[in-house]
N, C-alpha and C positions, 0 to 999 in steps of 0.2 A: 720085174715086180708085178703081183696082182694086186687086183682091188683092195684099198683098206676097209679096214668095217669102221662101222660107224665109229664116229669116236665121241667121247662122252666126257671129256674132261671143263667141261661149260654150263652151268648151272645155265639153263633159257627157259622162256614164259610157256605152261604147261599150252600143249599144242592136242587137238583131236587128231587121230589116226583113222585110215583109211579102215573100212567103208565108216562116211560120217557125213552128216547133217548139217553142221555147223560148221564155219571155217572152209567151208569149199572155196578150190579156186577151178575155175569157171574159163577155158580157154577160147579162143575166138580164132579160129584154121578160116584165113582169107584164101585157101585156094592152095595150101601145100601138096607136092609130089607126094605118093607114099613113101618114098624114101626119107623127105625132110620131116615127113611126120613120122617116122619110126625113128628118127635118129632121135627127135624131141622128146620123144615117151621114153627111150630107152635110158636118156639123161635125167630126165624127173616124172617115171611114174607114179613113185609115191605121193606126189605133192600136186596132181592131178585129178581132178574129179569128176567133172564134166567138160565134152570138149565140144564146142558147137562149130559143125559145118555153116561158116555162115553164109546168110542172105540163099542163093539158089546155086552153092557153087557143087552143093553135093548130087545137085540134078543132074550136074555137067559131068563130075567125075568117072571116068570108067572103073576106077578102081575104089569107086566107094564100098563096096560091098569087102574088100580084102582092107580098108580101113577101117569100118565098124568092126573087124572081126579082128587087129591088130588093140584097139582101145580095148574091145570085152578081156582080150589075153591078161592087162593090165588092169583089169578093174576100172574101167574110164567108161563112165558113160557116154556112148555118141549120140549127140542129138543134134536135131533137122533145124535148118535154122528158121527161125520165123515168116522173115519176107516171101518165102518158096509156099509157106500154107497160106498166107494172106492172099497172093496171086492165084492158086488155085482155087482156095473159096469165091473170090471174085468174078474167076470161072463156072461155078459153081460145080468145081472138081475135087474139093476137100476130101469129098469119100477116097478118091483114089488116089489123091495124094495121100491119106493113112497109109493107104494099103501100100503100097508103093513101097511107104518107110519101113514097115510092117516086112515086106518082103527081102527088103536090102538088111534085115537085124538091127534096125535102130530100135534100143530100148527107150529112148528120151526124144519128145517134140517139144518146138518153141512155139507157142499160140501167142500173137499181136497182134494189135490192131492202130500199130504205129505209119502204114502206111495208104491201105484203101480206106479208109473209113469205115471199118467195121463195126457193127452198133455194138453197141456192151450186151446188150440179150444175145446176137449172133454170137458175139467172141467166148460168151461162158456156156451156151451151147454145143460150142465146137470145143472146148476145155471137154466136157464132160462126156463127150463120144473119145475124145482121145485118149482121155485117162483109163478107158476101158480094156486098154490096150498099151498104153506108152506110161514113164514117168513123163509129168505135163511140166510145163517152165513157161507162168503165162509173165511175159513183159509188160507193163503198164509206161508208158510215156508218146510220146509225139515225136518224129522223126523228126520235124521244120523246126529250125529252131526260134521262128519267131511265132509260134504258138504259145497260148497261156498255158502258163503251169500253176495248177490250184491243188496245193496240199489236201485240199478234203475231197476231189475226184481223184486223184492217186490215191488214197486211204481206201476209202470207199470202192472203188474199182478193184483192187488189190483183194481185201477181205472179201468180194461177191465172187473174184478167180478163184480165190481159198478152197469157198464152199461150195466152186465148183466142180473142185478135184486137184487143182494144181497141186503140185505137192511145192512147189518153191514160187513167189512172184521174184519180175526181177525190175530196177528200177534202171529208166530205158537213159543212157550216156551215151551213147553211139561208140563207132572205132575211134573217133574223133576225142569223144569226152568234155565237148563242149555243148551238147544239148541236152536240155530235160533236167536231171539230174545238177545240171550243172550251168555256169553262166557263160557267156562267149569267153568268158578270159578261161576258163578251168574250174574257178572255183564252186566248192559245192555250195550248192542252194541250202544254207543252212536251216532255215523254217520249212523246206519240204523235208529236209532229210530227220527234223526232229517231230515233224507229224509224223512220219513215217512207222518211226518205229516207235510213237507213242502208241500210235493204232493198230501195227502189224507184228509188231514184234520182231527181235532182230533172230529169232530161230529161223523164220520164212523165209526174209530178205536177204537177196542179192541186188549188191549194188556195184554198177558195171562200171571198172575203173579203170579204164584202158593206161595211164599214167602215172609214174611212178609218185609224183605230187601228192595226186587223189590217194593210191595205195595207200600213201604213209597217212594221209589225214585221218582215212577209215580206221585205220591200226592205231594210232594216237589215239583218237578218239572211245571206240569200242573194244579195243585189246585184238589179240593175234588171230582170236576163230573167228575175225567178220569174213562172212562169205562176200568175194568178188569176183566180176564178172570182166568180159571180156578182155582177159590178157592175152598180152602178145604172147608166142610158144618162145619167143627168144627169151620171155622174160620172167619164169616159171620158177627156175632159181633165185634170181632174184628177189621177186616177191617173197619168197618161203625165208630166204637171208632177212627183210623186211620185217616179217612178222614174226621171227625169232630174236630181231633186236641187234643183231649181225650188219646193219649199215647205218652209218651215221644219223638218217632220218629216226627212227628209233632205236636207235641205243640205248636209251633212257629205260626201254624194257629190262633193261639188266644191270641198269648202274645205279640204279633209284636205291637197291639194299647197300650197295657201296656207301651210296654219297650220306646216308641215312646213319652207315656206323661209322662213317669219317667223322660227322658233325655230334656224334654224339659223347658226351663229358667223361 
């Protein structure tokens, strides 16, 4: 037997289609072979948007150059992962870390300032030389987890990335998903996440949910197109199962007209 086509027989919550703005999911490649990373694209590239090499592992890869160029085949934007510019500006090697990226085909960089202490002047500085050149993906948060976190320096920081150039802020959870974003147990920091998008609006934001938990809170909460960040590549399916209402966390996306004409007279 070959491939079936899509099938269509399930009424699910209206979903954006690729190439899209809103609804992104936002992958996190800790270091895959190119072959675990083609098998991943080749199982869910539609439901694919951004895929971040992260931390410095695309410095390391030999074969990043034949990875960036497997993601564009798919429509996936590959992007640099933050820590790798942070360490080079700290150098003060930024410029050629650009170029670098520039020369390997990455259309997307991550700009942070979660680990050296980059001032907020530096970091929307180096936004606005990237954007000249990259989609930008500037992160706002604190790596340490026992750092303050103040909803009006994330707002504020977030909208000065904006009109820096960023075209997307992302709110910083780690692979973890227990900082910034979030409290040591998991749970979202609900008065940062509701400044958030009182001040940024939820078209910009990505919010990075390594956990199938956080997933479903996001999608509970703001419906199917909230953009998320750092998913695992295992779990790409998944999530899209998620935010179509397909597993038991939101089901509810699909049984609400049920339960609504069961109970009605």
């Amino acid at each position: 037997m070959g491939n079936l086509s899509a099938p269509g027989f399930i009424d699910l919550p209206p979903r954006t289609a690729k190439p899209r703005s809103r609804g992104l999911t936002h992958v996190l490649d800790k270091g895959l072979t190119l072959p675990d990373a083609s098998a991943h694209v080749e199982a869910a590239a539609p439901y694919i948007d951004i895929w971040k090499l992260g931390w410095g592992t695309a410095y390391l890869d030999p074969a990043v150059c034949d990875k960036v160029n497997l993601l564009a085949t798919h429509a996936i934007l590959a992007c640099v992962g933050g820590t790798l510019l942070e360490i080079a500006w700290a150098q003060g090697k930024a410029a050629e870390c650009l170029a670098w990226a520039a020369d390997a085909g990455f259309p997307a960089v991550e700009v942070s300032n979660g680990v050296v202490g980059m001032p907020p002047l530096e970091k929307r500085r180096l936004i606005a030389a990237a954007a000249e050149r990259f989609t930008v993906l500037a992160e706002v948060g604190d790596k340490d987890p026992h750092a303050p976190v103040s909803p009006a320096r994330w707002s504020h920081e977030m909208l000065s990335d904006l009109e820096a150039g960023a075209t997307w802020v992302i709110a910083e959870g780690r692979e973890s998903g227990t900082v910034g974003l979030y409290g040591p147990d998991g749970a979202v920091r609900e008065p940062l996440f509701e400044a958030l998008v009182d001040a940024v609006g939820v078209a910009s934001l990505i919010f990075e949910a390594p956990r199938k938990d956080q997933q479903a809170w996001f999608i509970r909460t703001l419906g199917s197109n909230v953009s998320l960040g750092n998913v695992v590549p295992g779990d790409i399916l998944g999530l899209e199962a998620l935010r179509l209402g397909l597993r038991a966390d939101t089901a509810m996306l699909n049984l609400a007209d049920l339960d609504s004409a069961a109970s009605a007279p």
